[in-house]
Each structure stands twice: as C-alpha cells, then as structure tokens.
N, C-alpha and C positions, 0 to 999 in steps of 0.2 A: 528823346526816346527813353524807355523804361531798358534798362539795364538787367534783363530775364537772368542772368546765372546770379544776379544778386539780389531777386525775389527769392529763385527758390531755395527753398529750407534745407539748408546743412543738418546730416545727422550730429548728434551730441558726442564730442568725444570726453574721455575723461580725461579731468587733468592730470598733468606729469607730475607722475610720484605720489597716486591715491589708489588703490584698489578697489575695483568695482566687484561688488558683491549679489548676484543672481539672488534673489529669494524663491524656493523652491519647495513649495508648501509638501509632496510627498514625501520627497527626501529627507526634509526635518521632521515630521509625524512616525516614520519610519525608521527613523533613529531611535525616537523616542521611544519607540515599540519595541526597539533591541535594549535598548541601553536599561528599560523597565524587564525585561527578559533576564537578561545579565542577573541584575541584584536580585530578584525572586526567582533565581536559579541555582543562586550562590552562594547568599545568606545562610549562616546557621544550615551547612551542608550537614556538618559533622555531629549536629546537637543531637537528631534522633536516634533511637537504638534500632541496631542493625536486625530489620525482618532473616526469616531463615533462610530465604533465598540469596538474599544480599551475602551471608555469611558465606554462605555455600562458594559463592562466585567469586568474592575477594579471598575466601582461605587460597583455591586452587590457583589464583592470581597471582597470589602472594608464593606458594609452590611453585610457580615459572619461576617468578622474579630470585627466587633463593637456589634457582638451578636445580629443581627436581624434573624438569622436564614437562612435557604435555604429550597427552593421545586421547582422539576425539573420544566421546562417552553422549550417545544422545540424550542421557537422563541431563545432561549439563548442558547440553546446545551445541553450536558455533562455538570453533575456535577464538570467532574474533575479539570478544571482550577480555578473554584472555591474555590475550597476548598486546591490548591497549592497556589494559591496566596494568600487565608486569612492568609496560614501558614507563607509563607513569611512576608508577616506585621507584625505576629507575632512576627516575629524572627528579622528584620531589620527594622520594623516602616513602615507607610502606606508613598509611595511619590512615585513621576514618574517614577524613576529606578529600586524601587521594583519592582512596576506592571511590569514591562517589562521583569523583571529578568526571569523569568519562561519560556519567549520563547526562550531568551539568551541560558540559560541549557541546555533545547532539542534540538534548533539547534546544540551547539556543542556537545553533545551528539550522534547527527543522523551522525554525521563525524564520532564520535569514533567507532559506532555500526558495520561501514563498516567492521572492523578489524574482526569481527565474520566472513564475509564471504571469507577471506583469503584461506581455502580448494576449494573452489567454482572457485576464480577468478584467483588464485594463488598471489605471492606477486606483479607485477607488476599490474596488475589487481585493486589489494585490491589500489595500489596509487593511480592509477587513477582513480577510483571512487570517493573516499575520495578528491581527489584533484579536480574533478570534484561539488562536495556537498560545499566543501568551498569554491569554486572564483563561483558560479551559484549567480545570481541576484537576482533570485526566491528566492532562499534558505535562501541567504544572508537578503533580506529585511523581508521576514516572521522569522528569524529567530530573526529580531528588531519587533516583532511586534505582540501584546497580543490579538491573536484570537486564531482558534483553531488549522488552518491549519498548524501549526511547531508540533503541538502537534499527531495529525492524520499522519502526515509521519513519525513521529520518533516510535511510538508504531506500525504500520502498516510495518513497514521495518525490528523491531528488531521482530514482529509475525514470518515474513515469513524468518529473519535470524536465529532464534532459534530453526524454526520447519525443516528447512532446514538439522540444526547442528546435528536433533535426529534422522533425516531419516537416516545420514551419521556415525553415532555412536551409535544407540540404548540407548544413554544417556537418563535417564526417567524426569534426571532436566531440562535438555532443551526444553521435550515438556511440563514440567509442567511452565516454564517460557512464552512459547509460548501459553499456555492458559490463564496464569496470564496476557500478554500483550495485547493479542487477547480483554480481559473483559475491559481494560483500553481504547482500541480502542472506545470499545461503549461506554463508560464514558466521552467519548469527544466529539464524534459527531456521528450524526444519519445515516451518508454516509457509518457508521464502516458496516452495511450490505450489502452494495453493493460490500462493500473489501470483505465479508465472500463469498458471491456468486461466485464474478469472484475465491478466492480461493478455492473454492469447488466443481464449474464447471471444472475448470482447470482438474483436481485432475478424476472427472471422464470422462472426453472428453480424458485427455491420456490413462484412462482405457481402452475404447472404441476402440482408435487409437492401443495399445497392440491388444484386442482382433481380430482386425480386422487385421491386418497386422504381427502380429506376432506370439498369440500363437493360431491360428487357430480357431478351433470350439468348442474347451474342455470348454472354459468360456464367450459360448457366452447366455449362460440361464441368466447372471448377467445383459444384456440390458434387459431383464423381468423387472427386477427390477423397471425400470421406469415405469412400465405403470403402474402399482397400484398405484403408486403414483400422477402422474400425473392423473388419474381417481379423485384420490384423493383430490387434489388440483382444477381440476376443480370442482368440485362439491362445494369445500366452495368460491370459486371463484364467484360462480352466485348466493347462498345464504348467505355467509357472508357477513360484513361489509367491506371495501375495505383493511383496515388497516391489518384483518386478514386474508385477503384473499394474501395478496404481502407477509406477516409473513409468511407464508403455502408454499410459494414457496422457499425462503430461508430455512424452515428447510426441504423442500425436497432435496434442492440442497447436504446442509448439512449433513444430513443424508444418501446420497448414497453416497457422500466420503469416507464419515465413512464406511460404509459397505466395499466399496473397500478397503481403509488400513487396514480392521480387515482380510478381505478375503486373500488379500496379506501378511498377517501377518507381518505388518509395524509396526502396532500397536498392544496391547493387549486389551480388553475387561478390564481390571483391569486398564490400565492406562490409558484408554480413558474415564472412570467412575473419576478416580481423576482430571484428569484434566476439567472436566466437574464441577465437584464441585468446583472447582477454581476458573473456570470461573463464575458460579453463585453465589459464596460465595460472590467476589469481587464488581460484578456486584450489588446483594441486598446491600451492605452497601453504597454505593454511592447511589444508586437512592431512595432509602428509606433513607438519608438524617444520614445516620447512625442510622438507627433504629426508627426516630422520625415521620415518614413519610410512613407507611406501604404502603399505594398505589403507591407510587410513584415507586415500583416494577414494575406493572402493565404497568403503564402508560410511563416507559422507553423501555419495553420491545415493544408493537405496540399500545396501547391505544392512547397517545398522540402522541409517536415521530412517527409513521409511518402515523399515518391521516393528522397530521400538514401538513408534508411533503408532501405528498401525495396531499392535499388541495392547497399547494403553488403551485406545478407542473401544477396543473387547471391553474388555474389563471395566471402563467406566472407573476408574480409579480414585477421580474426586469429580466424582457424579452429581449434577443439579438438574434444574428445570430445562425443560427446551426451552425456556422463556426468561432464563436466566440474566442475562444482560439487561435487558428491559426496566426492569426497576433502578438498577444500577445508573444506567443513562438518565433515567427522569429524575434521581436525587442530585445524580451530580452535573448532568449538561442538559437542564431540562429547556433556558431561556435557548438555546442551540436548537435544542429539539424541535421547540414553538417555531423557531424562525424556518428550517428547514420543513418543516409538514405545513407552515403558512404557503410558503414557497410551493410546496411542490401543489398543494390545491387550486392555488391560482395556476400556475400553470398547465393542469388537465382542464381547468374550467373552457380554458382558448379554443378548443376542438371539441365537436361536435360526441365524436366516440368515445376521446377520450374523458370528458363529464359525463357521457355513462357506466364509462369503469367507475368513477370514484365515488359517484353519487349510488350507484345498484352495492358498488361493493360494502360501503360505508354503513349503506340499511344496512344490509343484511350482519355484515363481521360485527359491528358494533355491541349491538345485543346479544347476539351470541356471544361473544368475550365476557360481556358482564352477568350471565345468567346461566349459558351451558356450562355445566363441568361436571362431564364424567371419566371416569377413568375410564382406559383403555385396557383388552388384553394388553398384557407381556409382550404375547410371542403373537403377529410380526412386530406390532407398534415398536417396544420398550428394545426391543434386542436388534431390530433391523434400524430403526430410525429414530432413536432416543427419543420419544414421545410417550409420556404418559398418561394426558388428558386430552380430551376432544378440543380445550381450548391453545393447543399445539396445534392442532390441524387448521385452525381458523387460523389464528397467525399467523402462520406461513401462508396460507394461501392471499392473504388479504395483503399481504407484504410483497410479496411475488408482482400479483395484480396493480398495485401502484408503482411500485420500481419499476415492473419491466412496461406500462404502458407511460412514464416518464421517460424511459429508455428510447421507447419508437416514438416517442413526440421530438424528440430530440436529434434522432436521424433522420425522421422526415424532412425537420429542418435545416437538416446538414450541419448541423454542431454538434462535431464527436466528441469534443471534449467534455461538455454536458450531458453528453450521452454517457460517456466513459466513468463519471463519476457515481451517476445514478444505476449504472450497471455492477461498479463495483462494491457500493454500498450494497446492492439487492443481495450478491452475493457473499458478501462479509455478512449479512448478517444471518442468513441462511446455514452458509458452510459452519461459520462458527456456534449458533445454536443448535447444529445437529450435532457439534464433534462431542464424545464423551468424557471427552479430557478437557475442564476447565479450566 
C-alpha cells in the first residue's frame, strides 16, 4: 500500500538558527522614496540666504525662544511654527539650519503620510504619489523653506488621510486624529478655512448628488436643511461685521456636513462632541499663547484672522493676474500637469455626456484663451472678482466645466474619494485665483 501522509508534501520549514527574510517589493521602493526624501530635504539646508519671509518668521521664533513672549498677529499667521521652532532652539541652539529644520520634518513627513492612503490608492498608487511629493519642485523647495505653506499641506493631507481611514474602519482614533490635525491646520494659517469649506461642501454636494440620482425622494427634506440656514447667514451677512458674516457661512457649510454624516450614521453624536473638543482644546492653547493670552481665542477664531484677510483681499496688496498660478504650474510641475489633464480626458471620454463637456468645452475655451483678450471694466469685473481680461472668464469657466463634470463622473461611480480630489482641485484653483492676496 502507498503510505498517503508520506506523498503528501510537507510545507518548508526553515532551519534552526537562519532568518527568514520576506522580500517585499513596496516596502523597499518606499523606503527608497523616504530615505531619497531625507537627503534632498536636508542637504545644504543652511547654504541659501534667508528670503524675507523666512527672516520674518525665524527672528519672532527666535523672540519666543529668548522669552519675549508671543500674541497672535495675522500678518504673521498661526501660532504654530512658532512655537515648533522656538522648541527646536531649544533643543538644537538658534542658527540657520534649525530654522529651517521644521519645514525639512513636514516635508518628509507629507511623503510618509501618503502610506495612510495605501487602502484608497492601492500599492502602486500609494508609490506614485509618494514618488510624485518627493521629485515635485513645489514640494521640494517649500519643503527648504520656513513659511507656512509645507506646514498647511502636511496637516491639510494627513486631515483628509485620517478622516478618510474612519469613514473606511469606523476607527474612532482616526477621526479623533483628524480633528487633532484639522485644529493644527488653523494653528498655521488663516486659509485652514477655506480647506474646512471646500471640505464640507464636498461632503454635502455628494449628499445632494445621492439624493438626487440615487436614493430618490425619501431624503430629499435634508436640502430644507439649507434654507434656514442660509436665511440665516443672510441676515448676519447685511448686519454683521464682515469677519462674522464669512465666519457664519463656514459654520453653515460645517454644520450641514455634520448633519449629513450623523444622518448617514458615519458618524456618532458622541464622537463628533469629542472630536470637537479636540479640535477647540488644541485650538485655545495655541492662540491664547498657552493660557497667557485669553483673547487671543477670539481673535484667531474671526476677530483679527478673518478681517485682516478679509481687508487684504480689498485692497489687493500684492495684486497679479487671475491667471496667476498657471504659468507657475507649467514651468514648474508641468510632466504632473500632462499626466493629470491626460488623465482626466480619458476619463470624460468613458460617458457619453461627459465627452461632450470636454470635447464642446475644448472647441470653444481653447481658441478663445489664445486669441480673445480684452480688458474688462474695473467695476464689477476688477473690484468684485479680481478679473481683468475676458481670458479670466474663459478660464474659469472652462475649469469649472471639467472639474466639476470629473466630479459627477466620479460619484455616479460611487468613488468619493476621486471625487473628493477632483472637487478640491476645481476649487483650490478657483478660490485661490480670485483671492487678491497672492
């Protein structure tokens, strides 16, 4: 007779006293993309001479750190860098590589955060993202470079990597992380609510986009929802002061998100109360100077940072094009650029309607950008919506028209997170080409 438990095949053990070693091709590609991060983040920090804003922000830094104290100043930002880099004097002595150090960190930091969205992009995805943050130009030079803007992407990407992670696991640390970095966003700079809008509109325009195309009429009483609000908002709109009147619309945005994720039961009532306190806990110790400084609550929340801002946008202080960015991107991320508008044309091509947005929009905007340009009145154009030529107005509209017909190809599909990005591109690049403060 054939002896069956001695046919069949034993798994391999390894022998006693070797180490078996997994080879794991993302893991070490991924490495490689930190560790190449690292040195072209860190190298020759200290060689360049310090731009005026860098000055700016290390002198007052260097003022914590020798015990002069701190109180918020919106021409200055968020508390936060402040009080990161007095620490680092602390810890490493006041010189030109410390200062610097702090944006070194977060940049390579905003590389490693990609690895969070690995469920989302998958692993090839998750490299080339990562591998995209480390060789970008953008990236690379703010991430030498002690303002606030390495700071504002890294807290702004790991927000929306963390609150991403709780939608997808009901994990309650990841949205309490994503309110801990959300409070850190507005610790840095005053733009942190224009990031809460585009993500709170988001949030209820795909409700909307559900109700309307998907679950029919059962939840369509939730577009109510707006108008008290919006009554609402108008009304302090024409009798507030302007600071609180722009404040009143951000927590209306805010707050029908919320409604939406408690309605959807995304969220609980109990852990949208702690992460709220998170967010204000963190928020009062920074802007009240750690305690020493009680108004300075007030005054981060819309008292100074939203009028400041608000005042600079008047006045147009360091005034350019609406079209301003645009060359900027195509000298410095243009192989990004090609990939991304490759991308998004194949992607309208799939549907029917939407290859006639991009193909009607394409005749038409194309030749007008290269041919029309006239100046516009002043007054509304130049004073109400920083526009000065007629080829502003094709721009945005032509931009509009593929972002947001990218946006509803993406929720038809039911991938919001595709959705989510093509939404907040359409409107980063809108909000920030109309603001007048460059």
């Amino acid at each position: 007779m054939i002896n069956r438990s001695a046919a069949t095949p034993q798994p391999a053990q390894a022998e006693k006293g070797y180490l078996t070693v997994r080879f794991n091709p993302y893991r070490i590609i991924f490495a490689a993309i930190i560790i190449f991060t690292i040195i072209t983040r860190l190298y020759g920090l200290s060689f360049k001479p310090y731009h005026h804003d860098e000055s700016l922000y290390a002198t007052y830094s260097w003022y914590l750190y020798e015990g002069r104290g701190y109180k918020y100043d919106p021409m200055m930002h968020g508390p936060f860098m402040f009080y990161l880099d007095a620490l680092l004097f602390t810890l490493f002595s006041p010189n030109d590589f410390t200062a610097r150090l702090s944006s070194a960190l977060f940049g390579i930091a905003l590389v490693c955060c990609v690895g969070l969205l690995r469920r989302q992009l998958g692993s090839i995805g998750t490299l080339v993202a990562a591998g995209i943050f480390a060789v970008s130009p953008t990236f690379m030079y703010f991430s030498r470079f002690f303002r606030e803007d390495i700071f504002v992407a890294f807290w702004a990407f790991l927000t929306m990597a963390l609150f991403l992670n709780y939608l997808d696991t009901q994990r309650r640390g990841y949205l309490y992380g994503a309110a801990a970095a959300l409070a850190f966003v507005f610790c840095v700079k005053e733009n942190s609510y224009l990031f809460l809008f585009i993500f709170s509109t988001f949030i209820s325009f795909a409700a909307f986009y559900e109700i309307l195309f998907h679950r029919g009429a059962s939840r369509r009483l939730y577009l109510l929802g707006w108008l008290p609000g919006a009554l609402a908002v108008g009304v302090v709109w024409f009798t507030a002061a302007p600071h609180w009147a722009l404040f009143s619309v951000f927590v209306l945005a805010a707050v029908m998100a919320l409604a939406e994720l408690l309605h959807a039961r995304k969220i609980s009532l109990t852990n949208a109360g702690i992460g709220l306190g998170i967010f204000m806990a963190i928020f009062y110790v920074f802007f009240t100077s750690f305690f020493r400084n009680k108004p300075g609550f007030v005054d981060g929340l819309a008292v100074k940072s939203l009028s400041y801002w608000i005042n600079q946008d008047k006045i147009q202080r360091i005034k350019d094009a609406f079209t301003y960015f645009c060359p900027l991107a195509i000298v410095y991320e243009l192989p990004l650029l090609v990939i991304l508008f490759s991308g998004l044309a194949a992607l309208l091509c799939r549907r029917r309607l939407s290859r006639i947005v991009l193909i009607t929009s394409s005749i038409i905007a194309i030749p007008l950008l290269l041919i029309w340009h006239r100046d516009l009145p002043i007054d509304p154009w130049d004073t109400k919506l920083h526009m000065t030529s007629t080829i502003h107005i094709v721009f945005t509209v032509y931009m509009f028209a593929l972002l947001f017909a990218a946006v509803c190809h993406y929720l038809k599909d039911q991938r919001p997170f595709p959705a989510f990005l093509a939404y907040w591109g359409m409107l980063s690049v809108l909000i920030y080409s109309y603001a007048g403060e460059k």
